[in-house]
BAVO-717976 format. One record per residue (C-alpha): y, x, z. Coordinates in pm, whole numbers, plus 32768, in hexadecimal, padded with zeros to 4 digits. Layout:
<rs>
YXZ
...
</rs>
This chain:
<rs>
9EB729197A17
9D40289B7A32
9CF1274A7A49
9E5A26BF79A0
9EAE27C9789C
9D75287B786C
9E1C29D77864
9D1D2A88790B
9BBA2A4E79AB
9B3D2A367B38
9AD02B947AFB
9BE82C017A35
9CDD2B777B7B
9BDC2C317C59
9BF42DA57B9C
9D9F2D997B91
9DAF2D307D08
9CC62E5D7D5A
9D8F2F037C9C
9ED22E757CFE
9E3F2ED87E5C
9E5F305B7E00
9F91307B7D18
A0F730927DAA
A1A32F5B7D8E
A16B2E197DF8
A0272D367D8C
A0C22C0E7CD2
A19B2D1D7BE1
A0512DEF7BA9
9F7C2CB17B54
A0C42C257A8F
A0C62D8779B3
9F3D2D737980
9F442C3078F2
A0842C897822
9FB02DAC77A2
9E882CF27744
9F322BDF76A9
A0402C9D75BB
9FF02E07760E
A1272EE476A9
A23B2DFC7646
A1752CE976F9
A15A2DBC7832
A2EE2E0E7829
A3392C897815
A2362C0378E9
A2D22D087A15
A4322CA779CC
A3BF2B3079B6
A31E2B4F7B1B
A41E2C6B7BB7
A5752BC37B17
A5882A657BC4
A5222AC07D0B
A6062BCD7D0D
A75A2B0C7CBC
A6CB29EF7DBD
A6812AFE7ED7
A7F32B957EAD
A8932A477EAF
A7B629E28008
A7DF2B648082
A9702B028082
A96E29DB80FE
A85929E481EE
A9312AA582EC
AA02298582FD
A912286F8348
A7FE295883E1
A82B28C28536
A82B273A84F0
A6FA26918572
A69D2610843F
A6A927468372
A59127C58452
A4E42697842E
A4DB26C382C6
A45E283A82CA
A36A27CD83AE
A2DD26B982B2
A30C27C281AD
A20928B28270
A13A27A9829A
A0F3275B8137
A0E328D980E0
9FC628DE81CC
9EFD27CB8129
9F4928617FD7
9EDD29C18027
9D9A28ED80F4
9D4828427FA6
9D71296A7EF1
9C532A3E7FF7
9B6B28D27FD9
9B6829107E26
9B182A8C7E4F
9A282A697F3E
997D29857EAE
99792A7B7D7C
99432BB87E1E
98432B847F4A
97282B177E91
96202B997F50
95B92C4C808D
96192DA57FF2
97492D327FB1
97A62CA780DD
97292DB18199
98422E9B80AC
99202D5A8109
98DF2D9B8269
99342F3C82A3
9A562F3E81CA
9AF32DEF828B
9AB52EC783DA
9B5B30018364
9C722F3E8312
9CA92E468424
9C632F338523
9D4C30648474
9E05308C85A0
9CE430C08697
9C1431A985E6
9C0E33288615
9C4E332184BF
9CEB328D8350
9C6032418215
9D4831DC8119
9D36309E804C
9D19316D7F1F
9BF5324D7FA9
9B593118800B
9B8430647E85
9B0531AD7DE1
99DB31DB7EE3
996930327EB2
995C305B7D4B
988B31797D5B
978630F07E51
97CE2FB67D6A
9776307F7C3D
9661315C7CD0
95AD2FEC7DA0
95D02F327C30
952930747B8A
93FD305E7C88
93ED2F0F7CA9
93A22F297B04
92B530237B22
91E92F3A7C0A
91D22DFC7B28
91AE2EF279F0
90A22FB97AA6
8F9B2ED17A75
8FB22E747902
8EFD2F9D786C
8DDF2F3E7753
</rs>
């Protein structure tokens, strides 16, 4: 959608997999009707998440009912193995390009830093912040850092 098409920017990407982050649904079908929207407005959003939701859908029954079939062959588990395998890399390559957007400096990685501990460790803290909390309360230390941050290199231009 970036570097081939040109349907959207880094940042653009960025914003609608936040925001894929805190809407139901799954990421690729909330990036999918973001792009639709920008590019042809509501229609565009209503073809872009039948364009991404229809194929896999018709190729997931059809391996859903046969899979039970072949499940146990050797070389079926091979393949879902090598499957995994590349999913990893993709989502890896996907974390390298928004990193290399998003932690831009010491602040940032510092933000970077607290919400990847809430997350990871979840399940052995005394307590749980949801992904959504976490989104909403980023873009407002985003908002209010950015604000101060101006206010700094502004503060010294008086005549």
């Amino acid at each position: 959608f970036v570097d081939e098409l040109g349907w959207a920017t880094d940042d653009e990407i960025t914003n609608y997999y936040a925001i894929g982050q805190c809407t139901p649904g799954v990421i690729a079908v909330n990036v999918a009707t973001f792009i639709g929207n920008k590019r042809k407005g509501v229609i565009g959003s209503i073809f872009a998440t039948i364009g991404v939701v229809f194929v896999p859908a018709i190729i997931i029954t059809i391996i859903a009912a046969c899979l039970s079939n072949f499940a146990e062959y050797q070389v079926v588990k091979h393949a879902f193995a090598g499957v995994r395998v590349c999913v990893c890399v993709l989502i890896l390559n996907a974390i390298t390009r928004l990193w290399k957007k998003s932690v831009v400096d010491i602040f940032t990685f510092i933000l970077f830093a607290i919400v990847f501990i809430l997350s990871a460790l979840k399940d052995y803290l005394p307590f749980s912040v949801s992904p959504v909390i976490l989104v909403i309360l980023c873009a407002i230390i985003g908002i209010v850092y950015s604000l101060k941050m101006g206010k700094k290199t502004s503060g010294g231009s008086k005549q």
